[in-house]
C-alpha positions as CSV (number, residue, x, y, z in Angstrom):
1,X,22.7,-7.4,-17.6
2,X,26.4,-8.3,-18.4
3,X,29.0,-5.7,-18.0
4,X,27.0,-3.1,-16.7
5,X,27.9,0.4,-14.4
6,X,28.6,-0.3,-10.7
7,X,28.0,1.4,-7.9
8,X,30.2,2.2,-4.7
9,X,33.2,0.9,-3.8
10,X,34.1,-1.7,-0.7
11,X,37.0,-1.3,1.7
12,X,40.5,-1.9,0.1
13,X,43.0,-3.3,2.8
14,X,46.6,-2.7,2.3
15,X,49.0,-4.8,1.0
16,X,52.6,-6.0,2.4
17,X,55.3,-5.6,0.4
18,X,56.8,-9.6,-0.1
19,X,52.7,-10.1,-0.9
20,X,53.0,-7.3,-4.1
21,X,55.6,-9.5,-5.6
22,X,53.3,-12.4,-5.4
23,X,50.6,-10.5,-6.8
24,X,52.8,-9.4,-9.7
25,X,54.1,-13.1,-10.6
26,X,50.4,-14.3,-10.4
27,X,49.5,-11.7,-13.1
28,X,52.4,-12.6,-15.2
29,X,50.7,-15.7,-15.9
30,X,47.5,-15.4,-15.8
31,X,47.2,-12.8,-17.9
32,X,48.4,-14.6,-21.1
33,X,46.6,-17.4,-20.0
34,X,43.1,-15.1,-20.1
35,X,43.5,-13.9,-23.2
36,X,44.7,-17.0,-24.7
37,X,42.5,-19.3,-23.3
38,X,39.5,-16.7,-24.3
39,X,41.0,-16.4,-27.9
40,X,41.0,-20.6,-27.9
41,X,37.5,-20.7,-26.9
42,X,36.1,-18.2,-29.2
43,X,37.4,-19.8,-32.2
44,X,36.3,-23.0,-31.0
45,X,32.6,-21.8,-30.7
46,X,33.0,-19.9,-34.1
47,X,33.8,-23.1,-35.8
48,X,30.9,-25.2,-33.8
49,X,28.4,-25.9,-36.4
50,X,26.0,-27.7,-33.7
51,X,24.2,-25.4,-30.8
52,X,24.3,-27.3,-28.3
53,X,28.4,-28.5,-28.9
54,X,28.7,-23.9,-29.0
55,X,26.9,-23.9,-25.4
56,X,29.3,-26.9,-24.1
57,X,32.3,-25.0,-24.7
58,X,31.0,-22.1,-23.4
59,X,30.4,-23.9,-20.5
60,X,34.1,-25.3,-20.7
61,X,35.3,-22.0,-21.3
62,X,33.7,-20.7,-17.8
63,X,35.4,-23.4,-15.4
64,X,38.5,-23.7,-17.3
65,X,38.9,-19.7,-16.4
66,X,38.0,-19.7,-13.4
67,X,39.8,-22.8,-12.8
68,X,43.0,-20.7,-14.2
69,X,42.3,-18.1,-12.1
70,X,42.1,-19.7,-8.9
71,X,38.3,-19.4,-8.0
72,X,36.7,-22.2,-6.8
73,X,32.6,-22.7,-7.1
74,X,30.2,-23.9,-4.8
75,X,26.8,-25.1,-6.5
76,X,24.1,-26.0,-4.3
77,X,21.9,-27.6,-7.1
78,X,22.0,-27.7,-10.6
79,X,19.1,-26.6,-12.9
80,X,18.5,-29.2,-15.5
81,X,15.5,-28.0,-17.4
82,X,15.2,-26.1,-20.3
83,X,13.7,-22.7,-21.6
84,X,13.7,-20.7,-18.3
85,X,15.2,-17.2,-16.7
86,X,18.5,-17.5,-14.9
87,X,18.6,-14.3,-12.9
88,X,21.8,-14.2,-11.1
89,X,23.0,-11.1,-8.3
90,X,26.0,-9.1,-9.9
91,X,28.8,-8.5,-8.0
92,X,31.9,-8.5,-10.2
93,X,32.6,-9.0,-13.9
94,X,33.8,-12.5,-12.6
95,X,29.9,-13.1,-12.2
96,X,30.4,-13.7,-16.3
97,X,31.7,-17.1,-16.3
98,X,30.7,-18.2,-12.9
99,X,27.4,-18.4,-14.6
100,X,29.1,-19.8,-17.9
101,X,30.3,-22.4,-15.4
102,X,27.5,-23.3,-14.2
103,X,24.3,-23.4,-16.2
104,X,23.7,-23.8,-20.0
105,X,22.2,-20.8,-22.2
106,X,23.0,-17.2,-23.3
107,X,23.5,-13.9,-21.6
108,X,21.4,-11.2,-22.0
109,X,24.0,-8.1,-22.6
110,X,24.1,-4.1,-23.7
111,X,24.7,-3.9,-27.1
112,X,28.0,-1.7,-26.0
113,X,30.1,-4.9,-25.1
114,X,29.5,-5.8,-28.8
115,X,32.5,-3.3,-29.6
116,X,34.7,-4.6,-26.5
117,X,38.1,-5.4,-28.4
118,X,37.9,-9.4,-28.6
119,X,35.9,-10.1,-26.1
120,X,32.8,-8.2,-27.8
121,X,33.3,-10.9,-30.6
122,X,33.9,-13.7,-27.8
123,X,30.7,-12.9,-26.3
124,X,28.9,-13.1,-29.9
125,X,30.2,-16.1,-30.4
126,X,29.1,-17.6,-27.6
127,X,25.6,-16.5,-28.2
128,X,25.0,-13.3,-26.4
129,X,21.7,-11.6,-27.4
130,X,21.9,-7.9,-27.3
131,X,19.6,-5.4,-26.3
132,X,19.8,-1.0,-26.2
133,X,19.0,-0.2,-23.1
134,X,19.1,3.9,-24.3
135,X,16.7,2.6,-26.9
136,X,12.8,3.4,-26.3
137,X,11.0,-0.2,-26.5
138,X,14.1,-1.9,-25.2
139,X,11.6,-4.5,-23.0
140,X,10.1,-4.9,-26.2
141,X,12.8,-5.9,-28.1
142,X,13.7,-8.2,-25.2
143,X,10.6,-10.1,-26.1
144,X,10.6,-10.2,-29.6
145,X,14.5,-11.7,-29.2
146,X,14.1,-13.9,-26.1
147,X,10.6,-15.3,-26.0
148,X,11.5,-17.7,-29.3
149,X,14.9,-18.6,-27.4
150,X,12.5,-19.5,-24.6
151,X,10.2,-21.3,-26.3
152,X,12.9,-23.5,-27.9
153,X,14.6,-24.3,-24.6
154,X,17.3,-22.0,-24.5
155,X,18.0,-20.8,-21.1
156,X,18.9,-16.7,-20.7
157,X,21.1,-15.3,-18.4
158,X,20.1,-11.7,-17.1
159,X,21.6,-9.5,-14.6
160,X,18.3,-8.3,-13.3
161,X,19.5,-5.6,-10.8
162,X,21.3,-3.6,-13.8
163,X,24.6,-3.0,-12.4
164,X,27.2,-4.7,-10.5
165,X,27.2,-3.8,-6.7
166,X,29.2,-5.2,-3.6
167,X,26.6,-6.1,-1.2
168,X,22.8,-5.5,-1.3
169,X,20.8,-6.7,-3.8
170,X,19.6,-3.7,-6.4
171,X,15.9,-3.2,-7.2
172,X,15.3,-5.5,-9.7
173,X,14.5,-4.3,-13.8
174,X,11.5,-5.2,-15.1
175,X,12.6,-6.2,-18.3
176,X,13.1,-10.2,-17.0
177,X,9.8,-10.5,-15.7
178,X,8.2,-9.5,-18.4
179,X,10.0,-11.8,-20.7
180,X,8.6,-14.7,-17.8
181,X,5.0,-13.2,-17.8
182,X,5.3,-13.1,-22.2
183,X,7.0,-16.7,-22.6
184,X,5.3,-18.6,-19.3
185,X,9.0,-19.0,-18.7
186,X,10.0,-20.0,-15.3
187,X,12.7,-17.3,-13.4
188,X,15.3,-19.3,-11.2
189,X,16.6,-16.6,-9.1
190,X,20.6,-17.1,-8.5
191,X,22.7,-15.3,-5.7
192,X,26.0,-15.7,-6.2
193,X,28.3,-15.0,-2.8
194,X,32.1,-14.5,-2.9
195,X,33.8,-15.3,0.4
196,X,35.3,-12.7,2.6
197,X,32.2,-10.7,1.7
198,X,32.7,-7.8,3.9
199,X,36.1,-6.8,1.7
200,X,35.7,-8.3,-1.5
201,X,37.4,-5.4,-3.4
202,X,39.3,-7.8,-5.3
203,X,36.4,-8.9,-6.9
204,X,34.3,-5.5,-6.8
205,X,34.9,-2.4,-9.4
206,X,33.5,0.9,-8.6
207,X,33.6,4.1,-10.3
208,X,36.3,5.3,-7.4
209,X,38.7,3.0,-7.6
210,X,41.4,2.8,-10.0
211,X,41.1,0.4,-13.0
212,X,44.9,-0.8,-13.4
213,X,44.9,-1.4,-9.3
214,X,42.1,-3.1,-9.2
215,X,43.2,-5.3,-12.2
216,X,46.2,-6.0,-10.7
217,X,44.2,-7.0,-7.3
218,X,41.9,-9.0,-8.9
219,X,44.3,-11.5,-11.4
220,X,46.9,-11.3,-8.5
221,X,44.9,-12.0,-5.0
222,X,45.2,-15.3,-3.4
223,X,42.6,-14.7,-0.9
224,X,39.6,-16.9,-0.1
225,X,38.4,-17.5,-3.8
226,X,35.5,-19.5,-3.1
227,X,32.0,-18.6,-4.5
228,X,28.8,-20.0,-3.0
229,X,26.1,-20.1,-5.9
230,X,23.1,-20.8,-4.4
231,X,19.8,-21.1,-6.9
232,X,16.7,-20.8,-5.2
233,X,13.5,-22.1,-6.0
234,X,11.7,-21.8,-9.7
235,X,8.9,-18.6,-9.8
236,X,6.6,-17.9,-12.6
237,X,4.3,-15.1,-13.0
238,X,1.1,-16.8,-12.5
239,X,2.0,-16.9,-8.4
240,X,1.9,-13.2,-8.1
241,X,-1.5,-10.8,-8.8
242,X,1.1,-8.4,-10.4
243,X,4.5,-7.6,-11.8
244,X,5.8,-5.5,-9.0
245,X,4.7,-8.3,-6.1
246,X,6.5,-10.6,-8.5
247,X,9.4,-8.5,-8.7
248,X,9.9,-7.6,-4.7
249,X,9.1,-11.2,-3.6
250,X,12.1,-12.2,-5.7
251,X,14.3,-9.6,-4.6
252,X,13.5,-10.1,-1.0
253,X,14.3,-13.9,-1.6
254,X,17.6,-12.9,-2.9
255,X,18.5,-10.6,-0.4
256,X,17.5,-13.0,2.3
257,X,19.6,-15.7,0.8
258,X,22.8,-12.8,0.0
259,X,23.0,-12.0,3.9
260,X,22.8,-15.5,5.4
261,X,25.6,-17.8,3.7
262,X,24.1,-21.1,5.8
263,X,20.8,-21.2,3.4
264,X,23.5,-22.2,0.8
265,X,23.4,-25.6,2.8
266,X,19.6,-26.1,3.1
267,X,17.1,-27.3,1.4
268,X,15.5,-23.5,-0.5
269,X,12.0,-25.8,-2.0
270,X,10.9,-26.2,2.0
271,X,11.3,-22.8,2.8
272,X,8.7,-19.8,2.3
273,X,11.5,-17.4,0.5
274,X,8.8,-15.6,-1.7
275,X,6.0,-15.5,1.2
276,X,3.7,-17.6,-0.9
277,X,2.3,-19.2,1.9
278,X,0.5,-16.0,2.8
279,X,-1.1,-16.1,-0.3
280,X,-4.2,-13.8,0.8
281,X,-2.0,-11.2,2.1
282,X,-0.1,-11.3,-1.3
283,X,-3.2,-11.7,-4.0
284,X,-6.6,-10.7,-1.9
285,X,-8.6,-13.5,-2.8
286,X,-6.7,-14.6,-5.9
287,X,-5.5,-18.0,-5.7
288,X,-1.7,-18.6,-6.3
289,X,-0.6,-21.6,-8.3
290,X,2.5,-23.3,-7.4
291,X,5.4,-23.1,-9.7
292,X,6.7,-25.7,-11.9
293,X,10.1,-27.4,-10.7
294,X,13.0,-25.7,-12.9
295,X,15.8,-27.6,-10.5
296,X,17.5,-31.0,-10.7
């Protein structure tokens, strides 16, 4: 889910001198343009009366940031239908509007970023649906909120690992597959790959590194920016004999896709990423139904 703990941190190479005054000028201006082109986008989806006009400029709001800050998004395919799971890897709070950017629908979020000075209101704005996750029932309340969203073809964004980490990809939370298994909701797995991968501690915060450096490093780096988003083939529940098969099969897939950057180039419908076509080794002699095409 958005804005969640992280994990270790990566390698942090040193920087030359001439580069820190770089770095500093770079932060000069982009920090008033992050808070003021966050402020102009929040009031603009305040004031939007019509949904879908509130999920375009959320959508605007996404590349014009990252636009601003100098990333620059590769998309391999863009998903075009309605009322399905976007489950994206989590690397860095910049995951936040690379998604924005890229796909229409709503975030899934703690109810803690709620209080985050201005951007707790930006993020209500723009539609976030909360959820406690030190709350007993939390997957329930997940359902009662998202399965009408669903159902009405919104699209909802969930971190499904948890927590933001530099490299693998986390055991996945059970609380997005069983909002798919509740709605009949389709999950389109997303792994989202920022270059220079083996240091991205620019884009990476963990709880031993410290905030106001790595702030600095992150609005002020003018390293490789680019960001493969790769979205791999639509799953549903009906494929798998249970939730956990479900729930490794799509990790594995994500994990596959994380460690080699040329699948971002190939076509993901022709290849076995969730081993379906060993369907008696997955389901006995159950019989696994193909999924219905979320992509464009």
């Amino acid at each position: 889910m958005a804005g969640s703990e992280t994990t270790s941190t990566p390698r942090v190479e040193p920087v030359p001198p001439m580069e820190r005054v770089w770095i500093w000028l770079r932060v000069a201006y982009r920090v008033p343009f992050l808070f003021l082109w966050s402020l102009t986008s929040f009031i603009l989806c305040a004031i939007a009366i019509d949904h879908r006009l509130r999920t375009r400029v959320a959508m605007l709001y996404g590349r014009v940031l990252l636009f601003g800050l100098g990333f620059r998004i590769h998309l391999n395919k863009k998903v075009t239908e309605r009322g399905v799971i976007i489950l994206p890897t989590h690397t860095s709070y910049a995951d936040i509007p690379v998604i924005q950017a890229c796909f229409y629908g709503h975030f899934v979020a703690t109810v803690d970023i709620k209080n985050w000075p201005l951007f707790g209101w930006g993020n209500t704005v723009l539609g976030t649906v909360y959820v406690d996750r030190g709350k007993r029932g939390m997957v329930a309340h997940l359902l009662e909120k998202g399965v009408p969203m669903l159902r009405r073809g919104s699209n909802l964004f969930i971190f499904g690992e948890g927590k933001a980490s530099p490299n693998p990809v986390l055991p996945l939370k059970r609380g997005a597959f069983a909002l798919s298994e509740a709605s009949g909701a389709p999950i389109v797995p997303v792994v989202t790959r920022f270059a220079e991968a083996e240091n991205v501690a620019w884009a990476f915060h963990g709880p031993n590194a410290r905030f106001r450096e790595h702030i600095v490093r992150f609005l002020g780096t003018v390293k490789n920016r680019r960001i493969d988003v790769t979205v791999l083939p639509a799953v549903t529940a009906d494929m798998f004999p249970d939730q956990d098969t479900f729930r490794a099969a799509v990790r594995a897939a994500m994990q596959r896709v994380h460690d080699d950057p040329s699948l971002h180039e190939q076509d993901l419908e022709a290849l076995d990423l969730y081993g379906l076509d060993a369907a008696d080794g997955l389901a006995g002699s159950a019989r696994l139904r193909p999924a219905r095409s979320a992509l464009g």
